[in-house]
C-alpha positions in Angstrom: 0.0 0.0 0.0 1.5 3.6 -0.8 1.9 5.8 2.0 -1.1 8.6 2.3 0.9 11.5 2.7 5.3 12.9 3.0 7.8 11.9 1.0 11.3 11.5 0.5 14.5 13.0 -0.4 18.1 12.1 -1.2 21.0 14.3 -1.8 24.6 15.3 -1.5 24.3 16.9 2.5 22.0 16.2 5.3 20.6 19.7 5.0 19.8 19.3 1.9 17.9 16.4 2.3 16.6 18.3 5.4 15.3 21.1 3.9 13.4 18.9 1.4 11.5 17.1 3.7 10.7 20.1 5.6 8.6 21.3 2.1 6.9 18.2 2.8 5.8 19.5 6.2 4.3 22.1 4.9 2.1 20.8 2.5 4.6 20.4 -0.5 5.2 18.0 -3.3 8.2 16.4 -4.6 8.6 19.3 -7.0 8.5 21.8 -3.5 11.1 19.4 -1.9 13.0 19.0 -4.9 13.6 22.9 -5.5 14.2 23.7 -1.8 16.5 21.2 -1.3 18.4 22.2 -4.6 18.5 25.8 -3.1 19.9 24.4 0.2 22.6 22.4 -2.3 23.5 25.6 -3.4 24.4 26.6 0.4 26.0 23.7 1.6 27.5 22.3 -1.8 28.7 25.4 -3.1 31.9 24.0 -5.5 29.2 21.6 -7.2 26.1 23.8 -7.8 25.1 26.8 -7.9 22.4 29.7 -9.3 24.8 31.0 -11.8 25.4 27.2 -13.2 22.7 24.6 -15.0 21.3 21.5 -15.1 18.2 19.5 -15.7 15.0 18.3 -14.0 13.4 14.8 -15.0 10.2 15.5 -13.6 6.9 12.9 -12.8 3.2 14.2 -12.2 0.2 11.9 -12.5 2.1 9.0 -14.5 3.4 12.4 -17.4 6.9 12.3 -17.4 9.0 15.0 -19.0 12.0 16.7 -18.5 13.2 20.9 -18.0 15.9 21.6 -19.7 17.5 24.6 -17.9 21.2 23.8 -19.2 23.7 26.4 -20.3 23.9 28.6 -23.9 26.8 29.3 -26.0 27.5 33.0 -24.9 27.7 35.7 -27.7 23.9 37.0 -29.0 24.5 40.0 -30.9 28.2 40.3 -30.3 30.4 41.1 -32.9 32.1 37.7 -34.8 35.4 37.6 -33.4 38.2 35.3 -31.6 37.1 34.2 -28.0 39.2 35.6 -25.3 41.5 32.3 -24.2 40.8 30.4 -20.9 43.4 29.4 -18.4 44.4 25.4 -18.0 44.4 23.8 -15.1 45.0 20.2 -14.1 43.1 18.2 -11.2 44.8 15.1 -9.5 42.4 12.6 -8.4 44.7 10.2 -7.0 45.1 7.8 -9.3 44.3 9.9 -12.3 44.6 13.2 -13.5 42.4 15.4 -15.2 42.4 19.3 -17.2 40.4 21.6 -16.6 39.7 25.2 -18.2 39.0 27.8 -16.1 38.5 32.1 -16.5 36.0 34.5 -17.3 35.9 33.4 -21.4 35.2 29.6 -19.7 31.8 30.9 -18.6 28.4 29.7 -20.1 25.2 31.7 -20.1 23.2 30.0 -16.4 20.1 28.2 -16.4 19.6 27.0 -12.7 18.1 29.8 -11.7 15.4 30.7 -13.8 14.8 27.3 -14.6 13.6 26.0 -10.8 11.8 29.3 -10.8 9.6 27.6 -14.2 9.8 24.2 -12.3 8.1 25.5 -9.2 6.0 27.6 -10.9 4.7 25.0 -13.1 3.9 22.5 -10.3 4.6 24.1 -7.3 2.7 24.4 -4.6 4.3 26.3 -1.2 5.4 30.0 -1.8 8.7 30.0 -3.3 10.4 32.3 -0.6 9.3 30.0 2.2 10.8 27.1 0.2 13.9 29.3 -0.1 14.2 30.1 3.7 16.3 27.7 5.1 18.4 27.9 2.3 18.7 31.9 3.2 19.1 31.3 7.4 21.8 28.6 6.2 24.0 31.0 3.9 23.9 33.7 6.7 24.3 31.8 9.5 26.6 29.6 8.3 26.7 25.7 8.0 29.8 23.6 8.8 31.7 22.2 5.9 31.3 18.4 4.8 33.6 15.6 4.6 33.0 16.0 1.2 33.2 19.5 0.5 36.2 20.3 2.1 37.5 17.2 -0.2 35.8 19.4 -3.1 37.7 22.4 -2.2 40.9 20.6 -1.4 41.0 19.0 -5.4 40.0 22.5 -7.0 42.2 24.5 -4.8 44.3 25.7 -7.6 41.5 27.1 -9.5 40.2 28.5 -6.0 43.1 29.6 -5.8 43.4 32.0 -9.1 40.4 34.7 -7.3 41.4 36.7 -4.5 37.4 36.3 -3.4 37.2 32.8 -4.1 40.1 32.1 -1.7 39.3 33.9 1.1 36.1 32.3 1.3 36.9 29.0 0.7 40.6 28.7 1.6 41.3 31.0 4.5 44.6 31.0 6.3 45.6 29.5 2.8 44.6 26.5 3.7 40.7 24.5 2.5 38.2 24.8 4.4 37.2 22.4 7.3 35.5 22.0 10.4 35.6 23.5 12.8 35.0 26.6 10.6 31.8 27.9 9.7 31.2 28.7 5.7 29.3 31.8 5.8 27.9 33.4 2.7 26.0 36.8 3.8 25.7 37.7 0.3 24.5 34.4 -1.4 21.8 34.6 1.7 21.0 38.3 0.1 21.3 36.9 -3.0 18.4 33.6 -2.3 16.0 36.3 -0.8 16.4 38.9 -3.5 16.0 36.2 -6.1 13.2 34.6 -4.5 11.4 37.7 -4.3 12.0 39.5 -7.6 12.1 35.9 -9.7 14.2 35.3 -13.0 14.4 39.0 -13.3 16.8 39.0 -10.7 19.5 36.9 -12.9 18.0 38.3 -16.1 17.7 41.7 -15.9 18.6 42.8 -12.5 21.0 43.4 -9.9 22.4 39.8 -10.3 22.8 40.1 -13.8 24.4 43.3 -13.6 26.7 41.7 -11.1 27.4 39.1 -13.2 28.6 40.6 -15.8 30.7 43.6 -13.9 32.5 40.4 -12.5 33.2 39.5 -16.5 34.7 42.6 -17.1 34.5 42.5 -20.9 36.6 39.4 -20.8 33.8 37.4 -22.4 31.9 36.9 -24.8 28.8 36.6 -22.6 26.7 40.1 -22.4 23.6 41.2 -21.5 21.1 39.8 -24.4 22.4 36.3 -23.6 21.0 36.7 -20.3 18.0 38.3 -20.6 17.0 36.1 -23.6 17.5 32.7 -21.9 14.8 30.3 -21.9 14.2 27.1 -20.2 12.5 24.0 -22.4 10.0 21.3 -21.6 11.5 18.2 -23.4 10.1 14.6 -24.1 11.9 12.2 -22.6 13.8 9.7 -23.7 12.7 5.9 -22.2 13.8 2.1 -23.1 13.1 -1.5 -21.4 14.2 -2.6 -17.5 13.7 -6.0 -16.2 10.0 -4.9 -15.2 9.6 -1.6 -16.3 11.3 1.5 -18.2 13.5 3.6 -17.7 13.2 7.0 -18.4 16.3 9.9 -19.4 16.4 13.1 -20.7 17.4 13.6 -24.6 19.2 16.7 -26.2 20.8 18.3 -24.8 22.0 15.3 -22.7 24.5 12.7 -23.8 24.5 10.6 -21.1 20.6 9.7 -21.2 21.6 8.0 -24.7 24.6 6.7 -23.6 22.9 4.9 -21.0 20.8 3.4 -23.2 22.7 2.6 -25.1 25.1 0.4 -23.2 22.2 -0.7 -21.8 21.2 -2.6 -25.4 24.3 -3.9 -25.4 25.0 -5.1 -21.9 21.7 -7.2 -22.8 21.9 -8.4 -26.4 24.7 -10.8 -25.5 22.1 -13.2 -22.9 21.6 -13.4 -19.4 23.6 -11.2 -17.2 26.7 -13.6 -14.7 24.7 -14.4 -11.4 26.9 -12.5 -9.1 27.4 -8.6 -9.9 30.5 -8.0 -8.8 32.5 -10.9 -10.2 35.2 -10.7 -12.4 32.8 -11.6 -15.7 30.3 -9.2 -14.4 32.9 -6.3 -14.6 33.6 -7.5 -18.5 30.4 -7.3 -19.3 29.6 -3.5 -18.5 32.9 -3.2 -19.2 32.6 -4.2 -23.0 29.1 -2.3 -23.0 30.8 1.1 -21.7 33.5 0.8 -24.5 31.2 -0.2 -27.1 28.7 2.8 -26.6 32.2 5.2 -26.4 33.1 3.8 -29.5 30.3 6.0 -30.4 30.9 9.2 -29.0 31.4 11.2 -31.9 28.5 10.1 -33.9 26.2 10.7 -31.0 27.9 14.4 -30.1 27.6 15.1 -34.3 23.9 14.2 -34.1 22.6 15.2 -30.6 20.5 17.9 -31.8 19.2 16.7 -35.0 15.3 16.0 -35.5 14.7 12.0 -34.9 18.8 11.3 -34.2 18.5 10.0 -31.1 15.5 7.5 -32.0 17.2 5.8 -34.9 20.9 5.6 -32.6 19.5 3.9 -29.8 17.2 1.6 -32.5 20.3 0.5 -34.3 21.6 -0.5 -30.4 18.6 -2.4 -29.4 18.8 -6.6 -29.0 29.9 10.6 -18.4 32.8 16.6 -12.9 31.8 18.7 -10.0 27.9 17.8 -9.7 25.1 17.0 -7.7 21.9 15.4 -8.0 18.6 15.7 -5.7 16.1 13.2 -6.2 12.3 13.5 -4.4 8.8 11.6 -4.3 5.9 12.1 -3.0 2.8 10.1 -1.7 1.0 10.4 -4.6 4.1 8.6 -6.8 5.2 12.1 -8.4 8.9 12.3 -8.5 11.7 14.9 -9.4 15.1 14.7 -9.9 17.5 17.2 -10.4 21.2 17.9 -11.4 23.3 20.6 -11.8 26.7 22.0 -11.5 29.2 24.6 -12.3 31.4 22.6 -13.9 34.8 22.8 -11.4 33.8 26.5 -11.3 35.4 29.2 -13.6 37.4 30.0 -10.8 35.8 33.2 -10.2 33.4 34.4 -7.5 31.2 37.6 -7.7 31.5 39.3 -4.3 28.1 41.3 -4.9 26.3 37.8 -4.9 28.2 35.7 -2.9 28.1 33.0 -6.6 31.0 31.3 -8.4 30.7 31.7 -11.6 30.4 28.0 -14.1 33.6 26.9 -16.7 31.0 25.1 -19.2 32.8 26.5 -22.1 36.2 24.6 -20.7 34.5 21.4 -20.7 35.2 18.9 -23.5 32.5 17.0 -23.1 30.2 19.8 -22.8 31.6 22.1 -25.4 33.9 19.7 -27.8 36.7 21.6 -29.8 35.1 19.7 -32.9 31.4 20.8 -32.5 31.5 24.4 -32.8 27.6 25.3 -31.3 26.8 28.9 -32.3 25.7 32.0 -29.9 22.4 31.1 -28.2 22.2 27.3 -28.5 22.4 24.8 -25.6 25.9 23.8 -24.9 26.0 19.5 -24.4 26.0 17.3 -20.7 26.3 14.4 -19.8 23.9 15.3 -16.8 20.9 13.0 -17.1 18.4 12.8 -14.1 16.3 9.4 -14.7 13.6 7.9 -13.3 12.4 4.0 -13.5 8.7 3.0 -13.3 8.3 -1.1 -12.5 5.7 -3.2 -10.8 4.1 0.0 -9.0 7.1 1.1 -8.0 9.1 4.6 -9.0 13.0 5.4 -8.5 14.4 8.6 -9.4 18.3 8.6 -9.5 20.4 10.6 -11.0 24.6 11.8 -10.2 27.4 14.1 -10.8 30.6 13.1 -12.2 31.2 14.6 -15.1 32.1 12.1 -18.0 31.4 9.4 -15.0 27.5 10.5 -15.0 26.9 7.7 -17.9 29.0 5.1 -15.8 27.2 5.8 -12.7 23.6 5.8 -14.4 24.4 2.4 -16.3 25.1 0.8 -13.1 22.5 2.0 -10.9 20.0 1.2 -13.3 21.8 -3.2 -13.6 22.5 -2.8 -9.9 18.8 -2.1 -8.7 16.6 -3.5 -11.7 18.5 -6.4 -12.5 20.2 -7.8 -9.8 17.4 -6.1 -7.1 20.7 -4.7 -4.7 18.7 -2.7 -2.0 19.6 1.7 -2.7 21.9 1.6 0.2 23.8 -1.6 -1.2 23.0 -0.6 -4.7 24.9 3.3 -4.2 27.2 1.2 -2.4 28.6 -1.0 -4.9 31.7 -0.8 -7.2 31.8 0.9 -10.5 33.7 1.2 -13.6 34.0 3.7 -16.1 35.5 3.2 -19.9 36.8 6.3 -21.4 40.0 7.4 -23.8 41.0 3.6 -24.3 41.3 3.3 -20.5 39.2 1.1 -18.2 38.7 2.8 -14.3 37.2 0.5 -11.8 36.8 0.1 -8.1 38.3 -2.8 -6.5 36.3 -3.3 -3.4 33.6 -6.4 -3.1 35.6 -8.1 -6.2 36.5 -11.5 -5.9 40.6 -11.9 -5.4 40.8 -13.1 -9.3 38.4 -10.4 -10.5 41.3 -8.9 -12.8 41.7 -12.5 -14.8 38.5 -11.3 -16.8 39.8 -7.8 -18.0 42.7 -9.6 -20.3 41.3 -7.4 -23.1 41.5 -4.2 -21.5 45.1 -3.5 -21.1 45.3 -0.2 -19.9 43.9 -0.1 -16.5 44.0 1.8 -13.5 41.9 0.1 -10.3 40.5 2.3 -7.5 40.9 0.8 -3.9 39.1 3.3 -2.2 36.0 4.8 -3.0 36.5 8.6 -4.2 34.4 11.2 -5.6 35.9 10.7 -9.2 32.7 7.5 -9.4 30.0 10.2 -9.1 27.5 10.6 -6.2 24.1 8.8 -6.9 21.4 9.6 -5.1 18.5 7.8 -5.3 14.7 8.0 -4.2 11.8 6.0 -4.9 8.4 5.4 -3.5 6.4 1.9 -4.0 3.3 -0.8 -2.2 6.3 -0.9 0.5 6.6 2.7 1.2 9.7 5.3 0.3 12.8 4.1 -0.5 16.4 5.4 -0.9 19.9 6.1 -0.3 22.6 8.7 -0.4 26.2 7.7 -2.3 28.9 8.1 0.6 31.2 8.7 -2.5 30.1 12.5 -2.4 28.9 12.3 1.8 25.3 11.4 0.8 22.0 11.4 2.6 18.5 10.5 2.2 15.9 11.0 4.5 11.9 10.5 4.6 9.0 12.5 6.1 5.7 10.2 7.0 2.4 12.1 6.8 
């Protein structure tokens, strides 16, 4: 029987879960909890999301699903052709890999998180969007105390913290990341949440925030005033294909990863049965071989990603991928949100008037290849892809950051939980792998001792003993006969959390 009334929430902090559930208290849906738990990410998770970056909402209300596209825009709308102004490159270590970023103010893509929540909520919200906001504005002024995870955050980005005098005396003081016992407090992102939530996408568009914005750019981009004030959120069609039980529903264009999951999903299946156990040694190959397969593919999906009817005829040939975070919420009633979003691994820049780093979309590969020039006012690419599965009654949003890892993540969530029936906390638990560049990355942990016998045809390796945030951070939330359901990955210091009616 489903529960009469609450819901539940999973994201990247306890107070963002918390914040939520306490929509739900007041009469909210998942939509409610969904937005002011995003706006409470933006607080507490403030290197992985924020208002001046994007994302996208898979959304679930009365058995319609469809997804908001509130991703970035290639900046330039009515700017004069010309060179852009060159970014700065910096490289990440991650332990056992490496990774390069690009960073500056000619990194940064026109932002969508903002005015898109404000269309979600106002679409299907039903609390007052400033009292949804309001721990979100106590939090930033008050100050919360920094995660496992963020200061882990900080610690990797540090040198692009590091390149903004304001950046790093927020988030590195005494030159050093910040950790507890020290309180982050942002007085002017609370200004910021109250001002925004009181004057709408105006604020960001028109207004003192754009304004800010763009005084922060200082005519070192090509991002100016008509990019921001003509930016539009989209209601999209999803994209869905067959689970054991169900389907699976992912966003489309401009996604990636929703394809590329799949994707590898047709061919993790055409080849029979899946090996019994789910971590063995075979097991691995399998997704393994899918992940390579569908990367084999990469460039005709990026080529075709925005074409009319692309994406139906790729994934019908198949049948037989960062600094992120992800909220997923349902309700009583089986409607379900989830929501990503990011700012990239930041621009390296924060606006002092806001309190807001600033995104590096335009230094992302995946997001803005070198070999798919986009022109001024179209959606840049992610491989952010909030899903949701429907299956014998039940619903499961999930959804993760990570970057190129976001299709990795997705493909084994979706195995993990529909095909093998791992319980969420097991399920966010359990090791992944991830195929990209010719090289396989995979976690060690829960394998069986002989696990690497199986991966004689992928010689360039690199194993991960201990779980990192490089994997992603899924957070999951479903609601079924059996009540709510869910988990928080303890990659990225997870948490889920439900509210009984």
């Amino acid at each position: 029987m489903m529960p009469a009334h609450g819901g539940a929430v999973a994201g990247g902090s306890p107070r963002t879960v918390q914040a939520g559930l306490r929509a739900f208290g007041l009469g909210g849906n998942a939509v409610d909890a969904a937005v002011a738990a995003k706006l409470m990410a933006c607080v507490c998770e403030p290197m992985l999301t924020g208002l001046l970056g994007a994302g996208l909402a898979t959304v679930r209300i009365g058995g319609r699903t469809e997804v908001l596209d509130c991703f970035a825009d290639v900046p330039g709308r009515g700017a004069p052709p010309g060179l852009a102004p060159p970014m700065r490159t910096i490289e990440i270590d991650f332990g056992p890999d490496t990774q390069a970023f690009h960073v500056g103010p000619a990194s940064v893509a026109v932002p969508g998180l903002a005015v898109g929540l404000w269309a979600l909520h106002a679409r299907f919200g039903k609390v007052p969007f400033l009292e949804l906001a309001q721990p979100a504005i106590a939090a930033a002024r008050k100050g919360v105390q920094a995660s496992a995870f963020l200061t882990q955050a900080i610690a990797l980005l540090e040198p692009i913290i590091a390149c903004d005098r304001a950046a790093a005396a927020l988030y590195l003081p005494g030159d050093q990341p910040l950790a507890p016992p020290h309180l982050l407090v942002q007085r002017a992102l609370g200004d910021t949440l109250e001002a925004f939530s009181r004057e709408g996408p105006r604020f960001f568009q028109r207004g003192d925030g754009a304004q800010a914005l763009l005084a922060r750019l200082d005519g070192q981009s090509r991002l100016g005033a008509r990019d921001l004030a003509e930016y539009t959120p989209e209601w999209r069609k999803p994209l869905s294909g067959p689970v054991p039980g169900g389907r699976l529903f992912v966003p489309g264009a401009p996604s990636q990863a929703g394809a590329y999951v799949l994707r590898a999903l047709a061919h993790l299946t055409r080849d029979g049965a899946l090996p019994a156990e789910p971590f063995s040694g075979e097991a691995l190959r399998r997704v393994a071989a899918a992940l390579r397969a569908t990367e084999a593919e990469k460039a005709e999906l990026q080529a075709g990603l925005f074409e009319d009817g692309f994406l139906a005829g790729w994934l019908a040939r198949g049948a037989g991928a960062g600094f992120t975070t992800h909220v997923s919420a349902v309700d009583a009633q089986g409607d379900a949100v989830g929501i990503t979003s990011s700012l990239g691994e930041t621009a390296g820049l924060l606006c002092p008037q806001t309190g807001l780093m600033l995104n590096n979309f335009l230094g992302e590969e995946d997001v803005n290849p070198r070999a798919l020039a986009r022109p001024a006012g179209a959606r840049l690419l992610t491989m952010m892809a909030p899903s949701l599965a429907a299956w014998d009654g039940r619903v499961l949003v999930l959804g993760t950051g990570g970057s190129s890892r976001i299709r990795s993540a997705l493909l084994h969530g979706a195995v993990y939980s529909l095909a093998y029936g791992l319980p969420p906390h097991a399920m966010v638990r359990a090791p992944r792998a991830h195929y990209e560049d010719g090289v396989l990355r995979y976690e060690t942990w829960d394998r069986p001792a002989d696990h690497a016998a199986a991966l004689a045809g992928f010689p360039r390796r690199i194993p991960f003993e201990q779980p990192g945030l490089f994997f992603g951070g899924l957070h999951v939330a479903g609601v079924g006969p059996d009540g709510f359901f869910g988990a928080g990955d303890p990659r990225r210091s997870g948490a889920f959390g439900t509210l009984q009616g």
